[in-house]
N, C-alpha and C positions, 0 to 999 in steps of 0.2 A: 044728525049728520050721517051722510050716507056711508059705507064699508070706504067706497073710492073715495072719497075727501077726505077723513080722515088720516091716512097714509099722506095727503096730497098737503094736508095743515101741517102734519107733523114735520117734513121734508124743509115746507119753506118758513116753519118761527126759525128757525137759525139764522138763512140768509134774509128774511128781514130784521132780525134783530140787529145785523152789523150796519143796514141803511137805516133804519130807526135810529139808532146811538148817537151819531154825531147831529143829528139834523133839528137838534136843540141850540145848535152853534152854529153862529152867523158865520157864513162859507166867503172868501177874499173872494172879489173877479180874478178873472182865470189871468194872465201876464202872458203879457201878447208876444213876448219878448222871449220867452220859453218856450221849451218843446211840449205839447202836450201828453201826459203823463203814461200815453196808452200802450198797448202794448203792438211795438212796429215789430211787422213779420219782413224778413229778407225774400225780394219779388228778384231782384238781378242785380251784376255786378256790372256797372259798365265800364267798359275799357278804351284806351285808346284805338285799337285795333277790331273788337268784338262787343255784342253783350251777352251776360253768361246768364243764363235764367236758371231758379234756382227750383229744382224739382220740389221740394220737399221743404215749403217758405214756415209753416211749422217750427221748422226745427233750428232755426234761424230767428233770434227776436232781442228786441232790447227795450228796452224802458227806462226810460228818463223823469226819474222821481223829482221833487220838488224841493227834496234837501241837499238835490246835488250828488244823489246816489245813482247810478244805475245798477240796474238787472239785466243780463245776459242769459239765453240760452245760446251753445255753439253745438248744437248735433247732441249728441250724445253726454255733454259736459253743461255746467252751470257756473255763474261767475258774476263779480260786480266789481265797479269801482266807482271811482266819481270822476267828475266832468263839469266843465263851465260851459257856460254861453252867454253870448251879448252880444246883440246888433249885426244878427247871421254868421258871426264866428262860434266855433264850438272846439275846446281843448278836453282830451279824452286821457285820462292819467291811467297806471297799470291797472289793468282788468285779471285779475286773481281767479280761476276757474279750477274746478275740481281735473282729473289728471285720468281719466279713462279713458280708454283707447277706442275711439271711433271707429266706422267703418270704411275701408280701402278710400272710396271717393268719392270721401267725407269733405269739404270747402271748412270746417272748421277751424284752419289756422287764417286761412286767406280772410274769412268773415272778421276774426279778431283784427288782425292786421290791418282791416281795413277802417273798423272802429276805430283805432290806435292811431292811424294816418288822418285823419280825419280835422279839418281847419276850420271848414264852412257849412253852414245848412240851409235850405230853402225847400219850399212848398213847391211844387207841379202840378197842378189839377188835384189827384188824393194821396200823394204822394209823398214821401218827405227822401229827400237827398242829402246825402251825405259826402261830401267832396274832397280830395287831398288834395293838399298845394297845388302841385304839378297839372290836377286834373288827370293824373293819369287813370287813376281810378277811384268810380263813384258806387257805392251803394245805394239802391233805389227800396224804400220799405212801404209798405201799404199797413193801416190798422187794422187793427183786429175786435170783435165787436164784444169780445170776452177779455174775462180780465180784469178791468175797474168796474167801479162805479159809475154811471151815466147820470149826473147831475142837471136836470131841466131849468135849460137860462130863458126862453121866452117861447113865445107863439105868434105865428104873423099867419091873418088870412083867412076867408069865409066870413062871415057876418061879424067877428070881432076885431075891433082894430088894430089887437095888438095886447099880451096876457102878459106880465112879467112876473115869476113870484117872490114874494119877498124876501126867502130865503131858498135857493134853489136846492140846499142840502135837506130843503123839507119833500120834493120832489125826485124822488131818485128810481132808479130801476139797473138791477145787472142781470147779466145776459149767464148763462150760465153753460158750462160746455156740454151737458146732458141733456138739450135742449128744455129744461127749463128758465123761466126767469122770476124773479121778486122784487117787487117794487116796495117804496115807502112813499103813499100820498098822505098827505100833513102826520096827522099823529094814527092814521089806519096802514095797515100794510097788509099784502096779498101778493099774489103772484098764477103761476101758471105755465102752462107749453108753448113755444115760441118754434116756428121753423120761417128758413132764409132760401130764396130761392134766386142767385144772382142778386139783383136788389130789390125784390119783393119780400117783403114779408109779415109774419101773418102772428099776433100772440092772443092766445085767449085766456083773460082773467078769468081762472079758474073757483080763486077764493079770494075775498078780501074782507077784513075786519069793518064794522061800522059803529066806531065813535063817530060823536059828533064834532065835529075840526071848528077852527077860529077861522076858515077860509073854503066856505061850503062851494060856492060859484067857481073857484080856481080848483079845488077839488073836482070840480066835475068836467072842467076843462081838459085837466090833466089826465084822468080815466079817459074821456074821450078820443084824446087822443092814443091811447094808450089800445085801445078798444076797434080803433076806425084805422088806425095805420097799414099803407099797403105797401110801402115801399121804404129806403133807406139808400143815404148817400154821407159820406165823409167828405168834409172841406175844412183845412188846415188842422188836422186831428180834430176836428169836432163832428159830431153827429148828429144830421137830422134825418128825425120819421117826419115823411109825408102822411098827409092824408089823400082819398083818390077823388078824383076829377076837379083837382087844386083848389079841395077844400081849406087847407091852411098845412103849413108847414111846423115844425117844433123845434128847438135847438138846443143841442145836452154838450156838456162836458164832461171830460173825464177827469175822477176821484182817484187815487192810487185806494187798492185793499188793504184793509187792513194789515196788518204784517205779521199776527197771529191767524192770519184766515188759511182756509183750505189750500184757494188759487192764490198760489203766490206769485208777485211780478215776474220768478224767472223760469219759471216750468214751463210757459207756455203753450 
């Protein structure tokens, strides 16, 4: 093994060890009827009169975990509570946030409040809306491509009809904020450097283990795609890597992190 790989192995057995783990367990479909778990960045605030675009969407995020928790960032502070939904309504209970003093103008209170105001939700192209009664004012969020887990639900396109894998939690890959990424394909894992450019973009498996899997053909599916992908787009919080000259497309969902991991839901 060369000096560069070494450092590059040692870096990603962590971050595949936490996609490995679960992916011994059969993963639910995603519920259609939920938010997807990712982490939405605040894009604008709309109002009846304006909209307020939000310099710094970073610093602005929430996450809608699966047990009915959420994670908050508000600028400079961190927070959660819980929240319901059903059938495009959404009730937002007290969001408890740590109590440090932002900067002059900071939208930190207006972001909560608007969490907190918040009755209805719905999808817009890659968008997700957050709406109060009145409609006086809406929060607009886009995903963000770090964060969870990217769970592989199928393949459509190029010579194959159509890939589903049997268990999508044995197919995974997270994006990671130092632009690396780590995948788990069946029972090998590897990873490597990923860079975004708008919605291009480019990863190159760098390393990857080779046992021999129960799913050799879907294994190579899934590197393929993994290998050939030029581009990415979000639709109703989910994500797909294309491949180029519409070779086939691929479709992931998002896993919450663990809750001992590094990136936690509310740092963002």
């Amino acid at each position: 093994m060369s000096l560069l790989l070494g450092p590059i192995v040692a870096l990603l057995l962590a971050s595949t060890t936490a996609l490995l783990t679960p992916a011994r367990q059969a993963t639910p479909p995603p519920d259609p009827a939920l938010i997807p778990p990712v982490v939405w960045e605040l894009r604008s605030i709309e109002t009846n009169d304006a909209t307020v675009d939000v310099g710094g969407p970073a610093a602005y995020t929430v996450q809608f975990l699966p047990d009915g928790m959420l994670g908050v960032r508000a600028d400079c502070n961190l927070g959660s509570g819980l929240y319901l939904v059903g059938g495009g309504t959404i009730e937002v209970g007290p969001i408890r946030t740590t109590r440090m003093r932002c900067p002059p103008r900071s939208i930190d209170q207006t972001f909560l409040q608007g969490l907190g105001a918040a009755v209805s939700w719905s999808f817009r192209d890659d968008r997700l809306w957050l709406e109060s009664a009145s409609l006086a004012e809406t929060l607009v969020f886009a995903p963000r491509l770090t964060g969870v887990v990217w769970e592989w639900q199928d393949f459509e396109g190029g010579s194959d009809r159509g890939i589903v894998p049997a268990d999508p939690a044995d197919y995974a890959i997270e994006f990671l904020a130092d632009g690396r990424f780590a995948l788990a394909a069946d029972c090998n894992g590897g990873g490597g450097p990923y860079a975004t450019d708008g919605p291009s973009i480019g990863l190159q498996l760098a390393v990857i283990t080779e046992a021999v899997c129960d799913s050799p053909a879907t294994d190579r599916a899934f590197l393929q795609v993994i290998a050939e992908a030029s581009s990415f787009v979000f639709e109703n919080g989910d994500l797909y890597l294309a491949l180029p000259a519409d070779a086939g497309i691929a479709r992931f969902t998002a896993r919450p992190l663990a809750p001992d991991s590094a990136a936690t839901p509310v740092v963002g």
